[in-house]
N, C-alpha and C positions, 0 to 999 in steps of 0.2 A: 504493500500500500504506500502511498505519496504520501510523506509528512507533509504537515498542515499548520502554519500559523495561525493561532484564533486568539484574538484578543476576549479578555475577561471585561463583560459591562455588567450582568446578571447579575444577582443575588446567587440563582442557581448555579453559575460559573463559577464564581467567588467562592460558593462555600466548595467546590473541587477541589480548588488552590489549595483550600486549609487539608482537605482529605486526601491530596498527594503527598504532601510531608507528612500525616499522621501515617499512613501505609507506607513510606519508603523510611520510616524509622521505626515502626512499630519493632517495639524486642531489642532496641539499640541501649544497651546498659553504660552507654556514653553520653544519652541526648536525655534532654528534660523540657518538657514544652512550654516553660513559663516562659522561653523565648517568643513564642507567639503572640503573648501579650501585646507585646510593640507589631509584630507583622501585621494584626489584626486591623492595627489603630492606621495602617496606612492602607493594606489593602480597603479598608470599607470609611476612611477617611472621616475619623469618628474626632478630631481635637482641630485646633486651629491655627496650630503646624501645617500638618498633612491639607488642610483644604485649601493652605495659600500654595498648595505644589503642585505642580503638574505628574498626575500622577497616573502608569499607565501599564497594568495587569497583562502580561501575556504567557501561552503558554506553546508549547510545540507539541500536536497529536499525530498519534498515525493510530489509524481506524478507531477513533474513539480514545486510544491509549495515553494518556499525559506521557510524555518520555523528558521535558525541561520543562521550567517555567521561572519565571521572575517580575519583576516589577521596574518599567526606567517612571526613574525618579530625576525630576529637576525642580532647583531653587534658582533662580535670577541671581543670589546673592553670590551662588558657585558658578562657576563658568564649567560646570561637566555636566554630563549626560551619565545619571547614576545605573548601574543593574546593580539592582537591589535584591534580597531576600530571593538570591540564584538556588534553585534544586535542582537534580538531573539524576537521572537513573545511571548505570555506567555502562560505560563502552556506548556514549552518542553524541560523537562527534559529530556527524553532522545538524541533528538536532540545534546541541549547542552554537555549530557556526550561523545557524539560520536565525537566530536573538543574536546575534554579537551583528550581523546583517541588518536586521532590522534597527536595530539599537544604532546604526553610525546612520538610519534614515531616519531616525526620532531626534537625533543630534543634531541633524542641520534644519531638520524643520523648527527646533527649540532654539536654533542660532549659534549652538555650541560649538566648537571642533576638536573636544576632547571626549571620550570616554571614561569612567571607573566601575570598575566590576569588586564588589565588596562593603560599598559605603552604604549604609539602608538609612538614607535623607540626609544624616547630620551625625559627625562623631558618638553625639552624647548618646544617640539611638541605636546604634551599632555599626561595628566597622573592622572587616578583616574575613577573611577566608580561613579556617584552620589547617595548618599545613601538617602532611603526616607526621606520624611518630609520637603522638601524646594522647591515645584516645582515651580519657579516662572521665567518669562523670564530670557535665560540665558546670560550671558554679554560676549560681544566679547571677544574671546580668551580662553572661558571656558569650561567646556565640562558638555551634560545635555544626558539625557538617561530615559528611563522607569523608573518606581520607583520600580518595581519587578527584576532586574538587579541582586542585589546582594545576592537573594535569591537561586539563581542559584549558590553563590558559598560560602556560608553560610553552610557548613557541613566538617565535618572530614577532615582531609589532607590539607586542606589550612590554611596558616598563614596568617592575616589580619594588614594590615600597614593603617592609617588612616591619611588624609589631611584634613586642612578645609579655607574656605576664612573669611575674615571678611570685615565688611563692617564697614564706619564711618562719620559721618557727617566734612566735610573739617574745619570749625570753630573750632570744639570741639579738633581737632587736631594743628590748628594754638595756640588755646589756651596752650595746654598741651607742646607742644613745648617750647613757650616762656620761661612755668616755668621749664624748663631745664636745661635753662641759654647756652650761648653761648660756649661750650665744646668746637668746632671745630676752633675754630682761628688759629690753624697750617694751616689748608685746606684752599683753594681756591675752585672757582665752576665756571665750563662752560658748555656751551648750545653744543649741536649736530653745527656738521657744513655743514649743507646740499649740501654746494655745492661739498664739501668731501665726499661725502655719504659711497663710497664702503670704502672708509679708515677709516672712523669713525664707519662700521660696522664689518668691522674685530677686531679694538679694543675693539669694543663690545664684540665680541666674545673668544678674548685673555682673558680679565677679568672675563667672567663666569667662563673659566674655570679656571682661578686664584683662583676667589671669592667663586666656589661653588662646588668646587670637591670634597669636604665632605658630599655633600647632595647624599642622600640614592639616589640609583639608576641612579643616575648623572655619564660621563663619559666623559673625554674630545673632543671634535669633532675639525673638523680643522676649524680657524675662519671665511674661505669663504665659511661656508654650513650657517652661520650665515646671512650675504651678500645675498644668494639665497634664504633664507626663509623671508625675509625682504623688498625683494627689490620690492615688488607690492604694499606694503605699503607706500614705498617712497609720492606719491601725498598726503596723508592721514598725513604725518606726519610732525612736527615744530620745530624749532631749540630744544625750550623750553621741548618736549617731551621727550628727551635724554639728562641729567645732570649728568659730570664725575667731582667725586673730584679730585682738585690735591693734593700732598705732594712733593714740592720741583720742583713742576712743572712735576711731572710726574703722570698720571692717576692711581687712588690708589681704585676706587668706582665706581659704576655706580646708576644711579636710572632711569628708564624706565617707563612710562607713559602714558597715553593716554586716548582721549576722551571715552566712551562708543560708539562707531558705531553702536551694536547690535539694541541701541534704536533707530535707524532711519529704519531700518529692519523689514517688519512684520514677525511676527512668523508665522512657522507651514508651508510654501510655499516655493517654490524656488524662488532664487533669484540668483544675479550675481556680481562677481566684480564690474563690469562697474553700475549695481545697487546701489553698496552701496555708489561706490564712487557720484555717481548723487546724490545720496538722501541725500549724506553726505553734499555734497557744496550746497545744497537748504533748508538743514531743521538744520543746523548744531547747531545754535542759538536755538535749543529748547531742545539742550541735555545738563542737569546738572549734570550728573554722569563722573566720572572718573575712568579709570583702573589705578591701580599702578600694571605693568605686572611684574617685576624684579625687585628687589633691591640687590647690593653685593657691599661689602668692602674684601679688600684683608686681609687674615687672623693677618698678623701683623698691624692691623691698626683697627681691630674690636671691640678695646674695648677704643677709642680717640676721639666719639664723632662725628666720619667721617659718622655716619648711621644718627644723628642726623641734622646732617648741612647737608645733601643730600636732606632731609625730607623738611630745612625749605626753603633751593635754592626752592625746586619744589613748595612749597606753593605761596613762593613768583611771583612765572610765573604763578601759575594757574590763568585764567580769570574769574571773579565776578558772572558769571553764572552758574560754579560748586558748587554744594552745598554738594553732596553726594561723595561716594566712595566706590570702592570695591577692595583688592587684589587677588592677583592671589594666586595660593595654597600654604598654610606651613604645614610641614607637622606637625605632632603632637608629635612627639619626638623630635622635634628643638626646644628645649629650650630656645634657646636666641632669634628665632624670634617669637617663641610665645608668650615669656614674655615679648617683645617693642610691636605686637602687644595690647594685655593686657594694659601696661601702657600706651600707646598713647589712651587708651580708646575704642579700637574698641572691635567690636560683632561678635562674632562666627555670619557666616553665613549659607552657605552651609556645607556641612560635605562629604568628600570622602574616595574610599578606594580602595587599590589597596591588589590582591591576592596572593600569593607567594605559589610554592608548592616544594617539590626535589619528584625527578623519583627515582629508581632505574629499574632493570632489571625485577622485575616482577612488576612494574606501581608505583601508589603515598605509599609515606611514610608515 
């Protein structure tokens, strides 16, 4: 049979989308669907992020059968042409070349002339492909995928940009800390103030884009898309989880947080909000991992000792049940956060990668 591009408008369509990832991981003791949480929010463009984007579902069939699918995604504010939230069965190459085809015809009609395969909107939503060799449950807020993924985009015409997490034992960091010495005594440090919630979430959002508007691919967003992608979280989350430095009494850093959830999750099944949050408040005492999702200091303040006294406030709150840790992605040309990774002692853990390509008028360069 002749594979077939169909683009997703339907309800009917859409809810496919979500039932080709639940059947191409079903039984995968690597993958945990609270990732879908965010897929959900752009495929059916449910916040006010996603509905200022051009947002645009497609998948590749032969006789009925989904064999890829993804979503290009564009913002004005990014000069690319996103494939987002990419799946594919394996061994379909060609499939795949006929969205990477498509995708450099979405690109010039959106006026772009670049491609990324890997980004789903916006750093903070997710960003990377997981490269083999690390398949092991993946932790809330991270992103896991086949291990055959980036073989599909492992040839000519793409440039490869690389991320990785590390992981760290919480002791061996309280220790490395100490012998730091207390740099930060300008700063001050305070907790999240939950009963503020939407105000202390748009300041969140004001300081990303303060703290990190030099990270590749980063792009300012307005700070209540922050507010909407957060706010289900609310019950899940603790004064202690959200620590802002001050300088002078004004918020200069953030450090961001949080238990692991995934581990209360089984892998490879569906599951639900209302799931994780039940399993969360029942089984919560038996989870010893922590995320550290974000960390930023405002650029004139980066080099004061404000990243270190963010590190030991959040120690100091962590409860005596965490032992382990993981970050969220750095990329591997940040040099300065790779090298406080490094010196704080942590370990490469996972490894990702995202694609880059430029179009012109007769296809990739």
């Amino acid at each position: 049979m002749k594979l077939k591009l169909v683009a997703l408008h339907t309800k009917g369509q859409k809810k496919r989308f979500v039932e080709f990832i639940y059947g191409l991981y079903a039984g995968d003791r690597s993958w945990v669907d609270s990732s879908l949480f965010v897929m959900k929010m752009f495929l059916y463009q449910t916040d006010t992020f996603t509905r200022q984007n051009f947002i645009r579902p497609i998948a590749v069939r032969e006789d009925g059968r989904t064999l890829a699918q993804c979503m290009f995604i564009h913002d004005p504010r990014l000069p690319y042409l996103q494939i987002g939230f990419f799946d594919a069965l394996q061994d379909q190459t060609e499939a795949v070349g006929m969205l990477l085809d498509e995708a450099q015809n979405a690109a010039r009609i959106t006026g772009v002339d670049k491609v990324v395969i890997g980004l789903h909107g916006h750093v903070s939503y997710g960003v990377g492909i997981l490269m083999p060799g690390r398949e092991n449950r993946i932790s809330f807020d991270s992103l896991y995928n086949k291990p055959y993924y980036c073989d599909y985009f492992e040839v000519p015409g793409f440039e490869r940009h690389t991320l990785s997490t590390y992981t760290f034992k919480l002791d061996d960091v309280r220790q490395r800390i100490t012998g730091l010495g207390r740099t930060y005594e300008e700063f001050s440090f305070r907790t999240m103030r939950l009963n503020d919630y939407k105000n202390e979430m748009i300041l969140f959002g004001k300081l990303c884009n303060g703290c990190l508007r030099q990270t590749f691919l980063y792009f300012d967003r307005d700070p209540e898309n922050l507010f909407e992608l957060m706010s289900g979280l609310k019950p899940l989350l603790r004064p202690e989880h959200l620590i802002f430095a001050l300088k002078n009494g004004r918020e200069a850093g953030f450090f961001f947080w949080h238990p692991d959830y995934n581990a209360v999750l089984p892998p490879g099944r569906k599951n639900s909000l209302v799931a994780l949050m039940a399993r969360y408040f029942l089984l919560k005492s038996t989870i010893d991992t922590v995320k550290i999702n974000a960390v930023g200091v405002l650029p004139e303040y980066q080099r004061t000792g404000a990243i270190v006294g963010l590190f030991d406030a959040a120690l100091r709150r962590a409860p005596a049940q965490f032992k382990r840790g993981e970050t969220n992605f750095v990329w591997d040309s940040n040099r300065n956060s790779r090298m406080l990774n490094l010196k704080l002692g942590n370990t490469v853990d996972r490894r990702y990668a995202v694609y880059c390509m430029e179009i012109a008028q007769g296809g990739c360069l």
